[in-house]
C-alpha positions as CSV (number, residue, x, y, z in Angstrom):
1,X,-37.3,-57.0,12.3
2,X,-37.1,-54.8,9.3
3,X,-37.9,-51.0,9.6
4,X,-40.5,-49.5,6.7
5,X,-41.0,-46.5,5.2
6,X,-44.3,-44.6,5.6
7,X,-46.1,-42.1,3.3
8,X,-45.6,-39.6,5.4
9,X,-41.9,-39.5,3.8
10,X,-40.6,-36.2,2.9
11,X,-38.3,-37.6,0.6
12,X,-35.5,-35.6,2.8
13,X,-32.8,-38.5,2.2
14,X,-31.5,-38.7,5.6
15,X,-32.4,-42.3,6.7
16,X,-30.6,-43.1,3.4
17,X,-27.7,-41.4,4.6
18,X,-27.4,-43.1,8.2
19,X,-28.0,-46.5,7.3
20,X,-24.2,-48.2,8.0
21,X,-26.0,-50.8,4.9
22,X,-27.3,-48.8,2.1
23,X,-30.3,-50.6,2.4
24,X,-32.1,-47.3,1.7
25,X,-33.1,-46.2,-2.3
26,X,-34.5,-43.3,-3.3
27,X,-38.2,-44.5,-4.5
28,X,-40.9,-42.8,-6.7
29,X,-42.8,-41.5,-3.9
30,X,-40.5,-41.8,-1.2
31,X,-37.8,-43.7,0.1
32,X,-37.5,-47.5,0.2
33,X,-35.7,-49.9,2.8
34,X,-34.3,-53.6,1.2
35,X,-35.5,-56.4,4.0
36,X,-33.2,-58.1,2.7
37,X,-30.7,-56.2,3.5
38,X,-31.6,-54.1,6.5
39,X,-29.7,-54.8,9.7
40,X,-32.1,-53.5,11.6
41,X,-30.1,-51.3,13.7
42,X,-32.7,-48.6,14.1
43,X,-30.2,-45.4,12.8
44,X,-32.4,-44.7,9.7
45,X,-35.3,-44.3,12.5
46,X,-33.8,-42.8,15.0
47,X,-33.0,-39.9,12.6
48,X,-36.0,-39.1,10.4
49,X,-37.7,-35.8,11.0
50,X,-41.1,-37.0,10.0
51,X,-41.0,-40.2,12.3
52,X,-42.0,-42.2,8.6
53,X,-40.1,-45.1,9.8
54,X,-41.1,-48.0,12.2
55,X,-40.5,-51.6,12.8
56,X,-42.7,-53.9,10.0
C-alpha cells in the first residue's frame, strides 16, 4: 500500500531524498508521494522527523 504525506510535513525534504523511486515532489504545502509510482518500501517513513508519513 502506498505511504501519504500528512500536514504535519515540515517540508524538510528528506523522504524525498530516501525514496530509491523519486516518487516524492516537492508540493505547495508540503511534500507529495506518486501512488503510482511508490514501491512501498517504507524508507521515506522510516526517516521523517515529524512521523508525516503513514501507510494510505
Amino acid at each position: 500500500m502506498p505511504r501519504v504525506i500528512s500536514d504535519e510535513c515540515v517540508k524538510c525534504g528528506t523522504c524525498a531524498g530516501e525514496c530509491p523511486v523519486e516518487a516524492i515532489t516537492e508540493g505547495a504545502d508540503k511534500y507529495e508521494i506518486n501512488k503510482d509510482t511508490c514501491i512501498d518500501c517504507g524508507a521515506c517513513e522510516a526517516n521523517c522527523p515529524s512521523n508525516a508519513i503513514s501507510e494510505e
